[in-house]
N, C-alpha and C positions, 0 to 999 in steps of 0.2 A: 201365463207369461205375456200374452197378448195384450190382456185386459192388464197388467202395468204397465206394458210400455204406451198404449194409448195414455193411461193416465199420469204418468209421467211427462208426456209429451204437452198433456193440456196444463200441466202444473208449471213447464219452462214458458210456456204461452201467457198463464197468467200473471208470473213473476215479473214478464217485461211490461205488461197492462200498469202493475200496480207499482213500478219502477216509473212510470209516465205519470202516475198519477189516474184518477179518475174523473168520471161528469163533473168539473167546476169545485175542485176540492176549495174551499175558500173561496178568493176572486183568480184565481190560475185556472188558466183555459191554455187547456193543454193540446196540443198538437201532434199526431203522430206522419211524420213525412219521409220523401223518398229522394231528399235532397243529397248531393253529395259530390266531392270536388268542386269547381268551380260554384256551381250551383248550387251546396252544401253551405259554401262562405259566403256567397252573395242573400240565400234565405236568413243563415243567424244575421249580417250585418242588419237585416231588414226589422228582425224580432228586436234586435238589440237597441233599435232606433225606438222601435214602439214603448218598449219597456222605461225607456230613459226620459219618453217626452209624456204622451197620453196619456199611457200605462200609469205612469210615477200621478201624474194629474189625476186620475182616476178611478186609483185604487187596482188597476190590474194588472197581471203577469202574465206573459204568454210563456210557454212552455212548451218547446218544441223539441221533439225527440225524435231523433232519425229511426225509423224501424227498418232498413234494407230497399229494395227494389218495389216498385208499384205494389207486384204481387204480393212480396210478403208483406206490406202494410195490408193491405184484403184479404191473406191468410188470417193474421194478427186480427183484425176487426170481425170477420166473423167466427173466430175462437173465442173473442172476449164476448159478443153478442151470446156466444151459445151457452157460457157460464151465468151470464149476468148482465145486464145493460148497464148496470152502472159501472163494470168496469172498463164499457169503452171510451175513448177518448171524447174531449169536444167535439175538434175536428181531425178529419183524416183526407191528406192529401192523396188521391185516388184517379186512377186515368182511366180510359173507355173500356177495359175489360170487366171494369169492379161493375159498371152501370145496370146489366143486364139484374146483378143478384142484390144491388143496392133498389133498383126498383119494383124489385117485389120483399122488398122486408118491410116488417113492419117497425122496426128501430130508426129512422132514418127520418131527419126534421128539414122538413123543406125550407127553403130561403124565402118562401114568403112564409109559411108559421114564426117565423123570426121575425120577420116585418124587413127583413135585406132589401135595401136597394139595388135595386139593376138596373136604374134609366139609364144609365151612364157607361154601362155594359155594351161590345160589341157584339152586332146581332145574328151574325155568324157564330161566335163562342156562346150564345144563349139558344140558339140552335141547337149546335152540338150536342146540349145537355136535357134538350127539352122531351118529355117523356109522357104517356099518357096522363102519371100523377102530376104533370105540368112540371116545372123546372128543379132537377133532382139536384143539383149546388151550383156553388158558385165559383164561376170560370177565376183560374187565376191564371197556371203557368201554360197558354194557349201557344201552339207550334203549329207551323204548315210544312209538308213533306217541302224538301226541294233538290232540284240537280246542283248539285256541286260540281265545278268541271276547273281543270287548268288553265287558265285565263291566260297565260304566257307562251302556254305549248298550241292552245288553241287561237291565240293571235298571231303567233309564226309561222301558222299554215293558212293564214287567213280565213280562218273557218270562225262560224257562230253558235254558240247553245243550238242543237235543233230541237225542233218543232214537235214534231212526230218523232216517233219509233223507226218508223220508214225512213224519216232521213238520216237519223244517228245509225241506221243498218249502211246507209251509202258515204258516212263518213267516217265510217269506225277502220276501215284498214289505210285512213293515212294517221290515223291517231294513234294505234296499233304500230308497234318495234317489233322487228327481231332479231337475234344473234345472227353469226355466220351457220349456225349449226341449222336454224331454222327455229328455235324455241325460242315463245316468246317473254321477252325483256319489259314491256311497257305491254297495257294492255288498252281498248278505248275503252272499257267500264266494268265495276266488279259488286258483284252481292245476287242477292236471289231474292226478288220482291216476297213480301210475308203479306200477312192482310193489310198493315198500314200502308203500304205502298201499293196494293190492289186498292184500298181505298180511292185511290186517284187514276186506275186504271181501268177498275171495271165502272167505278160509281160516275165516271164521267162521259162515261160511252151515250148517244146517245141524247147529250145534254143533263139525264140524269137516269141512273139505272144504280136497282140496289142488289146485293147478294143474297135474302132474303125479307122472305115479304112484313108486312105491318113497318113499311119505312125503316127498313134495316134494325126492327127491334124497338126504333122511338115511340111508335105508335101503337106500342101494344107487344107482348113477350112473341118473336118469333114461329114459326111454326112449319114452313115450306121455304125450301130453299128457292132461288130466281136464278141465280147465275147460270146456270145448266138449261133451264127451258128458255131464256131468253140469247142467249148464244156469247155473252159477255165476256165469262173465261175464256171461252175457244179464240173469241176475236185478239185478246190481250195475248193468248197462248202463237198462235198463229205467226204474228207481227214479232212475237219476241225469238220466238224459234229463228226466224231470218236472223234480227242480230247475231245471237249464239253462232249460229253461221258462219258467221266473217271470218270465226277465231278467234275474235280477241273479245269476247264478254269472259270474265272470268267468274267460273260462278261457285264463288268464297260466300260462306254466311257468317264467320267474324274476322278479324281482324283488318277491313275492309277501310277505316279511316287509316290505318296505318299506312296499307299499301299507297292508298292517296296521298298522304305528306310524305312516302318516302320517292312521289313520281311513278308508280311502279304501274298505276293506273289511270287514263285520263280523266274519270271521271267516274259518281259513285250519286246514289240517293240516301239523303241520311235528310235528320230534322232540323229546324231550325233553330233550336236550341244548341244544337250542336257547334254551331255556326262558330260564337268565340271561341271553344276549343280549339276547333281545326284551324282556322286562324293562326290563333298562337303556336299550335305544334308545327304548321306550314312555315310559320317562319319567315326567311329570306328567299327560301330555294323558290316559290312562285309566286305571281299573284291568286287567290280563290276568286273566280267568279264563281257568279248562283245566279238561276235559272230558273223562271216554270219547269213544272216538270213536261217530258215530253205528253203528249199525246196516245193513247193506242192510234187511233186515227183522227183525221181531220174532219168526221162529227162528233169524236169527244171533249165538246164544248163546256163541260157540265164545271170543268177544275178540280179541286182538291179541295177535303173536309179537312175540318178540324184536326189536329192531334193534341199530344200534352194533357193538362190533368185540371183536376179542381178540385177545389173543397166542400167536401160530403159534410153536413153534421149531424151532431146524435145527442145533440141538447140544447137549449132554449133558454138562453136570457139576453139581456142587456147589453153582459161582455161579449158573449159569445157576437152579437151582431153587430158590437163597434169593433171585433176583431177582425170579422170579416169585409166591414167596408173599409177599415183600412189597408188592409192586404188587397184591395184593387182601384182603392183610390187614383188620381194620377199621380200624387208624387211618389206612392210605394212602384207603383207598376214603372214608371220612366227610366228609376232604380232599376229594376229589374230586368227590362227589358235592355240595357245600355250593360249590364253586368254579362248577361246569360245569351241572348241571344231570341229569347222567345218575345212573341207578339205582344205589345199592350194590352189588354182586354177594355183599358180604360180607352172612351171614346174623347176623351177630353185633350189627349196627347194626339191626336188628328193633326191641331192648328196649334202645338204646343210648341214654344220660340226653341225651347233647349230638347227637346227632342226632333225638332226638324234641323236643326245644327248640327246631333248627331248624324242622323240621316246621312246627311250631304257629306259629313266627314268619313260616313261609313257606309257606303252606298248598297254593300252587301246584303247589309240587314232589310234596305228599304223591300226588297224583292218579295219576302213573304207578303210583306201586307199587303203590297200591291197583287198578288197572286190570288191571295184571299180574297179582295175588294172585288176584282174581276170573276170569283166561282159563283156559281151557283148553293146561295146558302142551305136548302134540300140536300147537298153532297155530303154524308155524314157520316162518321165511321160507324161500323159495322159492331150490333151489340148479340156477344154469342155469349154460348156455355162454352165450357173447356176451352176459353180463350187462346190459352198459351198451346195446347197442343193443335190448335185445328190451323194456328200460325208457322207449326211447324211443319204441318202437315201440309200443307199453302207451298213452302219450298220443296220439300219432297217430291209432290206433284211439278212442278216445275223443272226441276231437275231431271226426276223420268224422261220427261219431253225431249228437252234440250242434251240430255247427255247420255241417256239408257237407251233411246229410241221407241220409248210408247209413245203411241197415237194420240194425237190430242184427243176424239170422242173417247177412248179408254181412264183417260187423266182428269177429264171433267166427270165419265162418270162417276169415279173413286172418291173423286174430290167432294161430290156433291152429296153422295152414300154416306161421308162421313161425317157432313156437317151438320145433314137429316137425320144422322145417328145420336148426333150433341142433344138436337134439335127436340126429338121425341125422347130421350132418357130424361133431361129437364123438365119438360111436363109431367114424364111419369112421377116424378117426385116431387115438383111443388106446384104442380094446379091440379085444385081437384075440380 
């Protein structure tokens, strides 16, 4: 019974493979992505541009197929890798958790085997991706975490974005409401940092500090955790414990844009892709402002890496490399970046008239770049195994802290147990 539902399971897997199409059936280079809502409609408008001008020029079709959430497009690719290579897609749009198992396969066509241009790539998002097999794809849909805060509630109390941790601890109980009852109504901030928001908490301590060694993975498949002997977590653990403190962090791990647009929180960490969303569902009720993200402390000079995703490919021609200089050229990216919310990757929109128009008309948006301009481009996100669970496990530990009463050196050691458990099961299975 086993042995069918496994193979049952691989059969619904390969049905949605060969529902996309395969490597370059004809001249269609097919796309398997994790676009949706906002960000769903602004990707097809971009495909649909291609198709109608290049594309029609050129002899190609792109063919783009939503396959669900990051993960499941990287479930999807390596179920279709494990039947056949030829029925994975061209490209697959894939974000930093796919990286660690994309750069030890052997299916996987780098952007210079393509002959891809990247001068024109920002060198922050070439970072991001860069690996010891040198650049695993190409940056498109680039994000920088940031503070989102209510710029109306925080301008009525004369208050500014803080800096540090320490100072959003000293300004959190005037941002902070409560009933007559004593419970509280408004809170100063809601959510429980996961590894992308440790990203910018532990990786910037320090100037720059990683959670594990070989450059958090870039420079070679991980193997020893860092965060634990170099004291990273405890410092971010320590400062944030204060917050939680005040009373008013509330520590929700979803529903946490909602609380935000409905006022119910001052302020949240979300990405900046999210940015037009929250916008639009905020509404009239405030203004958004956005914000570096705070600090753990004022020698965590280091900023914020990368987030958002890029394009992995798994075949080799022509189309496949005028598809992807198009999809980060500057007119597709300006697009894209004025639709969604996320960074240009294209460095030509720098000094570009109609993206610095936006800018100015949309001041919100300018903050990531400038966030990222000012990090240290070494600040990278973190490439593990069991991605999704060690993120969950990220707030679990956290939450202990903050709301069970374990000890931070108890929380770090758990935390690090498990991640040197990810850490050596991985090698036990794919390096020999």
């Amino acid at each position: 019974m086993r042995k069918t539902g496994i193979l049952l399971f691989m059969l619904l897997l390969i049905s949605a493979v060969y529902a996309g199409g395969s490597n370059e059936s004809g001249n269609t280079v097919t796309i398997w992505h994790s676009n949706s809502g906002a960000l769903g409609n602004a990707f097809d408008d971009i495909v649909a541009e291609f198709n109608a001008t290049i594309g029609q020029e050129k002899g190609i079709e792109i063919e783009a197929i939503y396959q669900g959430t990051a993960n499941d497009v990287l479930t999807k690719v390596k179920a279709a890798a494990a039947v056949s290579t030829s029925t994975l897609p061209d490209i697959a749009q894939l974000d930093a958790t796919a990286a660690l198992d994309m750069m030890n396969s052997d299916y996987l066509v780098l952007p210079s085997e393509i002959g891809v241009s990247t001068e024109d790539i920002m060198p922050s998002a070439i970072e991001s991706l860069m690996s010891e097999r040198g650049l695993l794809a190409v940056p498109f849909n680039a994000s920088s975490l940031l503070f989102y805060y209510n710029k109306t509630l925080f301008d009525s109390l004369g208050l500014t974005a803080p800096g540090t941790i320490d100072e959003f601890t000293e300004i959190a109980p005037l941002l902070g409401e409560k009933d007559g009852s004593g419970n509280v109504t408004r809170y100063a901030f809601a959510g429980v940092p996961a590894t992308y928001e440790l990203g910018a908490f532990i990786g910037a301590q320090k100037g720059l500090s990683y959670f594990v060694n070989n450059e958090n993975g870039h420079a070679g498949t991980p193997s020893e955790v860092l965060f634990d002997k170099e004291g990273t977590f405890a410092s971010f653990l320590s400062h944030w414990k204060a917050l939680y403190d005040t009373g008013y962090l509330n520590n929700i791990t979803s529903g946490v844009s909602t609380e935000f647009a409905a006022g119910r929180t001052a302020s949240m960490l979300a990405s900046s892709s999210n940015l037009s969303t929250v916008i639009n569902t905020v509404g009239d009720r405030f203004e958004v402002g956005t914000a570096f993200v705070p600090k753990t402390d004022d020698e965590a000079t280091g900023g914020v890496n990368i987030g958002g995703g890029a394009l992995f490919s798994f075949s080799s021609s022509e189309s496949v490399r005028l598809v992807l200089e198009y999809l980060v050229s500057e007119e597709t990216q300006l697009e894209w970046a004025e639709k969604t919310g996320y960074m240009p990757v294209n460095t030509g929109l720098l000094d570009n008239p109609a993206y610095i128009a936006f800018l100015d008309s949309n001041p919100q948006f300018r903050v990531a770049m400038e966030q990222t301009e000012a990090s240290n481009p070494k600040v990278t996100g973190v490439w593990l195994p069991s991605a999704y669970q060690i993120y969950y496990s990220f707030q679990a530990e956290i939450r202990n802290v903050t709301e069970n009463g374990k000890s931070i050196d108890a929380a770090v050691a758990d935390m690090a147990a498990t991640v040197q458990k990810a850490l050596d099961d991985y090698a036990a299975q794919n390096i020999v």
